[in-house]
N, C-alpha and C positions, 0 to 999 in steps of 0.2 A: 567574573574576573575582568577587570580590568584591561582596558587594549592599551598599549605601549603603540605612541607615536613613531611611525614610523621612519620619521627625521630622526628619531633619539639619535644619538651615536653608536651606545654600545650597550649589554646591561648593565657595565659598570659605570656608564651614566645616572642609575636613580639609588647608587649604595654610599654606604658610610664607611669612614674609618672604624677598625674592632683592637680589641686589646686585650684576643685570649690569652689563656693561663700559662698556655706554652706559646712565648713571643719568638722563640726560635722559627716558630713556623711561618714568618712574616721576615720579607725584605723589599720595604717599601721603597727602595732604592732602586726597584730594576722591575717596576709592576709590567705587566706586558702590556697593560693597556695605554695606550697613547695619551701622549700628557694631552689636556684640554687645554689650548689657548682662549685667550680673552676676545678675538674677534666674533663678529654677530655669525647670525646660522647661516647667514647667507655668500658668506666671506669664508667658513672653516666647515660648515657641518656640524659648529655644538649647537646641541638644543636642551632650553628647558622649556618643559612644559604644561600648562596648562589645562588639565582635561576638564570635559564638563560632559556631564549623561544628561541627556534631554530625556524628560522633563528639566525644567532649569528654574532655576530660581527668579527673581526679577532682572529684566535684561536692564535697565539704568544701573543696577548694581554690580553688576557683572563687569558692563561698560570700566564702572569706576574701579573694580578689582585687576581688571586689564591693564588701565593706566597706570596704574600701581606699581603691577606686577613688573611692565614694561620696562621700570624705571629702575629694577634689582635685573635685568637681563634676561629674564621670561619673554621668549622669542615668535612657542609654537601654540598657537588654540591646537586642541586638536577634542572633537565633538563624537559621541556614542549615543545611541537611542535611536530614535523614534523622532516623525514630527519635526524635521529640520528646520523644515519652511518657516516655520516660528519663530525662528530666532534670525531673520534675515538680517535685522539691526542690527545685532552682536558681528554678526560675519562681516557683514561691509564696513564696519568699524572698526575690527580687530585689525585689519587689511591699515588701514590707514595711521595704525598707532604702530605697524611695521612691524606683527605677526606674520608669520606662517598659517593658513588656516588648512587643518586636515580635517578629514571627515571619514567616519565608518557607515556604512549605508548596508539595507539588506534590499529587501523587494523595493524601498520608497526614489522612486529620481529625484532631487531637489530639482527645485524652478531653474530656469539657464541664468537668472540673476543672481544665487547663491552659488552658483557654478562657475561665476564668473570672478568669482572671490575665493576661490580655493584653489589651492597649491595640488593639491594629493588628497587621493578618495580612495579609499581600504571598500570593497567589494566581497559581500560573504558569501561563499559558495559551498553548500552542500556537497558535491561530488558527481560523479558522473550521473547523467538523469537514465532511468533505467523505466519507470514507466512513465506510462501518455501525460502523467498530470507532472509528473519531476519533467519531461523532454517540452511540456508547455510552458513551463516557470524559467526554464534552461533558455527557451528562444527568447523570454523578455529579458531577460539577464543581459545575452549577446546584444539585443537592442537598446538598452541602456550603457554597454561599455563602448560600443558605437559611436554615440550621443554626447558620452563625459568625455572619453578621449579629441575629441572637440575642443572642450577647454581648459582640462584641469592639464598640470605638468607633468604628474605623475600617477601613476596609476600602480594598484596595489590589491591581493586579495587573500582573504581570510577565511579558515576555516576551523569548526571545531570538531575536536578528534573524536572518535568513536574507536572501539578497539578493534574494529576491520578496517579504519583507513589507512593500515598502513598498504595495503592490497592496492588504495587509487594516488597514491603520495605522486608515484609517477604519473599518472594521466595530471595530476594538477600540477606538477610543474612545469609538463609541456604545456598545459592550457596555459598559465598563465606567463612562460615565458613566448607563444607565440598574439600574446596579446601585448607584448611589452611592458609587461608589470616588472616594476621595479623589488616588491617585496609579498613575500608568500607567509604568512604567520599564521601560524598552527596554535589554537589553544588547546588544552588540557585540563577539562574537568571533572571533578570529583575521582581524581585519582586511586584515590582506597578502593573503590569499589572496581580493578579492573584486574584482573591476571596479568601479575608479571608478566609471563610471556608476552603479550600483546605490546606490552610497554616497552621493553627489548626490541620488538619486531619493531614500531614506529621509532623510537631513539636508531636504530640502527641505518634506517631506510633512510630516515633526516639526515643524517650524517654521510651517507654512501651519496646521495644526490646532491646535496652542496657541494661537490666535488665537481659536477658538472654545469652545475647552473650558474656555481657565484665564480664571476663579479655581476654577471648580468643580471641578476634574480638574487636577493637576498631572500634564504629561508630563515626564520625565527621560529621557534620550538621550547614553546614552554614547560620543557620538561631540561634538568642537567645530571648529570651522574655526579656522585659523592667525589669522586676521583678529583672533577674539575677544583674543588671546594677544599680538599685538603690538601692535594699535591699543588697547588697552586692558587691560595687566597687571597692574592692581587686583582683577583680576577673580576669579583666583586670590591673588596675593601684597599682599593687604589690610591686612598688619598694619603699626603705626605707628611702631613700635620692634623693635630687638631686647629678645626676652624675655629676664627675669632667667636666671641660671643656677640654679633652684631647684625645688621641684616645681610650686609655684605657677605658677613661667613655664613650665614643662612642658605641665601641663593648658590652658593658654593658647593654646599653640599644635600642640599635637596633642588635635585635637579629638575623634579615631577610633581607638580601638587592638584588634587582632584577638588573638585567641588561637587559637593552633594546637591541631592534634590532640597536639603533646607540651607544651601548657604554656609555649610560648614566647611571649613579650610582641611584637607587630610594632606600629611607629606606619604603618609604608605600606604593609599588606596582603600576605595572603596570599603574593600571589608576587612578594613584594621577597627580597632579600636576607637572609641571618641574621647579617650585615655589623653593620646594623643592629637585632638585636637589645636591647630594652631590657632584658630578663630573663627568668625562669623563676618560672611561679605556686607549680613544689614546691621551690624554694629555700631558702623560709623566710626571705627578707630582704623587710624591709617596701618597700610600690612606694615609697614617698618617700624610701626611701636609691636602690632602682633606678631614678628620675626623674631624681632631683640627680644619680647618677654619670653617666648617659645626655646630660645636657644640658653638664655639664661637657667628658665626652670626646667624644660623638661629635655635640654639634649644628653645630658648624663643619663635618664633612662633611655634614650633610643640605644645610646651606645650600650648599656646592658642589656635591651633586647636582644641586639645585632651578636655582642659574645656569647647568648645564651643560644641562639638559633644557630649558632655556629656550632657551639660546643653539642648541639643536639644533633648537626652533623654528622659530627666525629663520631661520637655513640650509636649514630644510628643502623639498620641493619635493611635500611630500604637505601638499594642503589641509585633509582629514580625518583625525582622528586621535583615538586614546584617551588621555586623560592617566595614567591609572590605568595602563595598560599601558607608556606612555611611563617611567614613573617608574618602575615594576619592570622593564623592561631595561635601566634605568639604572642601577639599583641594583646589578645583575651586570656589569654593566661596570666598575662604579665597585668593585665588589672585585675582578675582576680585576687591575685597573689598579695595586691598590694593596695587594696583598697580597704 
């Protein structure tokens, strides 16, 4: 899955406009979520962003997808994998073309010169160490948060859920609010396979603790209940108009776009579709002719993904659920269906 940048705003940051069957159920007139202004991320807190999984593609390319990107108001790198050190060029560059650079890290410390070029570092942590080899891995961890809080601005950590953590939700949010982490983000994988109950117990615990931690500590919990989704579809689908067909209305409303290990342009991550493919960073055609084509041919199917993954919503009879995940096996259904 996919890490969501920590800068994003909200997650109605990386969603579209929908235009289910019943429009009663929409008043885009009074979304809760905060209009986005036009100032940079550094000026308001919007971000688009940039992701890239290391391994990376060629970094001169990347560089020039950057400037690109730069120049439609793509604000935040933000980098996953393995092997950072590698990409030192991309980072002190990104910096200079007036990104945000975040970073997800597990056991690797980057060098103090790729440290010295990052905003905010996501930290992934297991859970409390319980034997001699987890309380050995746990002391280099605290020796590296040590080390970063040094130089990066923000600091942030990550962890993926098992269906007993809801049992340490608390010990990791004291850990990480007496570390001064700004953000605690919970993944959730492979959902199908977990007893409801478990998934109850962590949605509920996410929920009871945010109550004490935020503003200090932002928790992110990639799981939402149906409820949010029907009783309140603004939540995701905030936008007030259909966007132009241009690039401009492009970066409007794909706020997120990933780049693969070959260079392929995705606006719904990782494990969507190549359905949706906007382009190729070794192409050689500038992102603003592969915006405009993108938006022209293929934005009327995203919008019918988006009402169909809605309306599967409505239907459906799982309370808990991943949107991110929802939306990439929809994305393979939807090119099955139509290929």
């Amino acid at each position: 899955m996919d890490t969501t940048s920590p800068l994003t705003h909200s997650p109605a940051s990386v969603s579209l406009p929908v235009s289910p069957d019943d429009d009663s159920r929409f008043d885009r007139t009074a979304s809760p979520s905060p209009a986005f202004p036009k100032e940079t991320l550094q000026q308001c807190g919007v971000s688009r962003v940039v992701q890239i999984h290391v391994p990376t593609p060629s970094t001169r390319n990347l560089i020039t997808f950057l400037e690109q990107a730069a120049a439609l108001g793509y604000n935040t790198l933000h980098l996953t994998g393995a092997d950072h050190n590698a990409l030192e060029e991309l980072i002190t560059t990104s910096h200079t073309l007036g990104y945000l650079n975040t970073l997800t890290s597990s056991d690797t410390l980057p060098t103090l010169r790729i440290l010295r070029h990052l905003d905010h570092i996501t930290i992934s942590i297991a859970g409390k160490p319980q034997t001699p080899d987890q309380r050995s891995a746990f002391a280099r961890l605290q020796q590296n948060i040590a080390i970063i809080s040094n130089y990066v601005t923000t600091l942030g950590f990550s962890h993926i859920l098992r269906p007993d953590s809801w049992q340490m939700l608390s010990w990791l949010t004291d850990f990480a609010m007496q570390h001064k982490a700004t953000v605690l983000h919970l993944h959730a994988n492979e959902l199908s396979k977990w007893e409801p109950l478990d998934l109850y117990r962590i949605f509920l615990a996410h929920f009871y603790l945010r109550r004490f931690a935020e503003p200090e500590l932002l928790i992110q919990l990639d799981i939402l209940h149906r409820d949010n989704i029907i009783n309140n579809p603004n939540f995701f689908f905030h936008q007030d108009s259909i966007p132009e067909r241009s690039a401009k209305g492009f970066s409007t409303f794909f706020k997120e776009l990933t780049i693969d290990r070959k260079g392929d342009i995705l606006p719904l991550g990782r494990e969507s579709s190549s359905i949706f493919r906007i382009g190729n960073i070794h192409s050689n055609i500038l992102l603003t002719t592969m915006a405009e084509r993108f938006m022209e041919e293929k934005f009327g199917d995203i919008m019918e993904l988006y009402n169909r993954t809605y309306r599967q919503i409505l239907g459906s009879c799982d309370e808990l659920f991943s949107w991110a995940k929802l939306i990439a096996d929809a994305s393979h259904q939807f090119e099955k269906i139509n290929s």
